[in-house]
C-alpha positions as a LaTeX table, in Angstrom:
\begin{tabular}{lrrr}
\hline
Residue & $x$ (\AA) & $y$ (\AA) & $z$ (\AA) \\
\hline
Unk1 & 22.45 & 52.69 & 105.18 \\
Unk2 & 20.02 & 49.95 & 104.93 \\
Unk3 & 17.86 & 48.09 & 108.06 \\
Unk4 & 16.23 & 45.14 & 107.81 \\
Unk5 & 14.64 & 41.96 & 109.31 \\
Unk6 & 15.31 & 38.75 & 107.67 \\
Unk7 & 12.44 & 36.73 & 109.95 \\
Unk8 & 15.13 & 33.71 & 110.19 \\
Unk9 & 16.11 & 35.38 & 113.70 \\
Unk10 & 13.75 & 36.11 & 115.82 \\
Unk11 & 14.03 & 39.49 & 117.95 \\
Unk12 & 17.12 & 40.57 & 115.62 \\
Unk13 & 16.98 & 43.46 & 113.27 \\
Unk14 & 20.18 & 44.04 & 110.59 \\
Unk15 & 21.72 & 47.23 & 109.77 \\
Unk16 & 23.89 & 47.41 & 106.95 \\
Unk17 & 26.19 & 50.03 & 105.59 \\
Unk18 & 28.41 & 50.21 & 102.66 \\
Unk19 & 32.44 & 51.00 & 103.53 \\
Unk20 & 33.51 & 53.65 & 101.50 \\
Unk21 & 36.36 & 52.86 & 99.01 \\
Unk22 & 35.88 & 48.96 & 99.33 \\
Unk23 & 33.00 & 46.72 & 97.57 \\
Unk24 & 31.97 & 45.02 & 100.32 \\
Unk25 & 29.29 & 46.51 & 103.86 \\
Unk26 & 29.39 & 46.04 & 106.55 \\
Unk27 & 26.20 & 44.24 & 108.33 \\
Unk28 & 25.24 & 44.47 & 112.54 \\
Unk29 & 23.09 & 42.11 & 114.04 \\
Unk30 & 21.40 & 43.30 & 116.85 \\
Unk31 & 18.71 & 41.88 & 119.28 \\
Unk32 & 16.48 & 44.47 & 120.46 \\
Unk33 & 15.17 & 43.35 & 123.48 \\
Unk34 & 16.53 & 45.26 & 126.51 \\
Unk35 & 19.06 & 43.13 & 128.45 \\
Unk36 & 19.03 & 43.05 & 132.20 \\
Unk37 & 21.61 & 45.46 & 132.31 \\
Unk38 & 19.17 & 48.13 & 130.16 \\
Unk39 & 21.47 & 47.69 & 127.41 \\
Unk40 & 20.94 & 46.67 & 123.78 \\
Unk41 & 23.36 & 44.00 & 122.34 \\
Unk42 & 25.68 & 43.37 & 119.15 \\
Unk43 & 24.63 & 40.17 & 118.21 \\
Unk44 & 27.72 & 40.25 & 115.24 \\
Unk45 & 29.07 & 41.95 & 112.98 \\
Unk46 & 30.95 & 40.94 & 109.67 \\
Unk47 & 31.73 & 42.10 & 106.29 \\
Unk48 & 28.95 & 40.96 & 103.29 \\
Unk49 & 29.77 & 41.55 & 99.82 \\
Unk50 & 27.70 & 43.76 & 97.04 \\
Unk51 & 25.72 & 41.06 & 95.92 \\
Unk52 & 24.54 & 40.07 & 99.16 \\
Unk53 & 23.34 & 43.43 & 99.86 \\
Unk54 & 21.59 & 43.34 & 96.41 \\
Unk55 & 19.77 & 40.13 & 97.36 \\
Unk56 & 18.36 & 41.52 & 100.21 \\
Unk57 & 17.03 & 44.33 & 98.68 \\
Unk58 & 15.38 & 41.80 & 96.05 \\
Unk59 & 13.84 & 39.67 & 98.75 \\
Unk60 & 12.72 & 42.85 & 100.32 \\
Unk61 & 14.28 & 41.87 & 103.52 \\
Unk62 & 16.67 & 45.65 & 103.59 \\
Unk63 & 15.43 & 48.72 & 103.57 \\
Unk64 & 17.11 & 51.96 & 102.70 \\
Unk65 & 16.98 & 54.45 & 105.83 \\
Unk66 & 19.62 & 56.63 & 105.01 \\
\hline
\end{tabular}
């Protein structure tokens, strides 16, 4: 699992995980300031490919956590 910050969004952090059996991960935005309800938010969620998740790592902007 990778986490990351890409500094276009502001208050968003990205956590990224590769599916098992497929070629592609799957990436979560979410915005970590505390809504009024005390809960943290899903900004989205989508599918990036292999190559995405290897520029990332280039530019620095994912981090492995797991």
């Amino acid at each position: 699992m990778y986490m990351g910050d890409d500094y276009k969004n502001p208050g968003k952090i990205e956590l990224v995980r590769r599916i098992r059996g497929e070629n592609n991960a799957a990436l979560i935005a979410l915005k970590i300031e505390k809504a009024d309800d005390g809960y943290y938010h899903v900004c989205s969620a989508y599918f990036i490919s292999q190559s995405e998740v290897d520029k990332k790592k280039q530019k620095k902007i994912l981090k492995i956590v797991l």
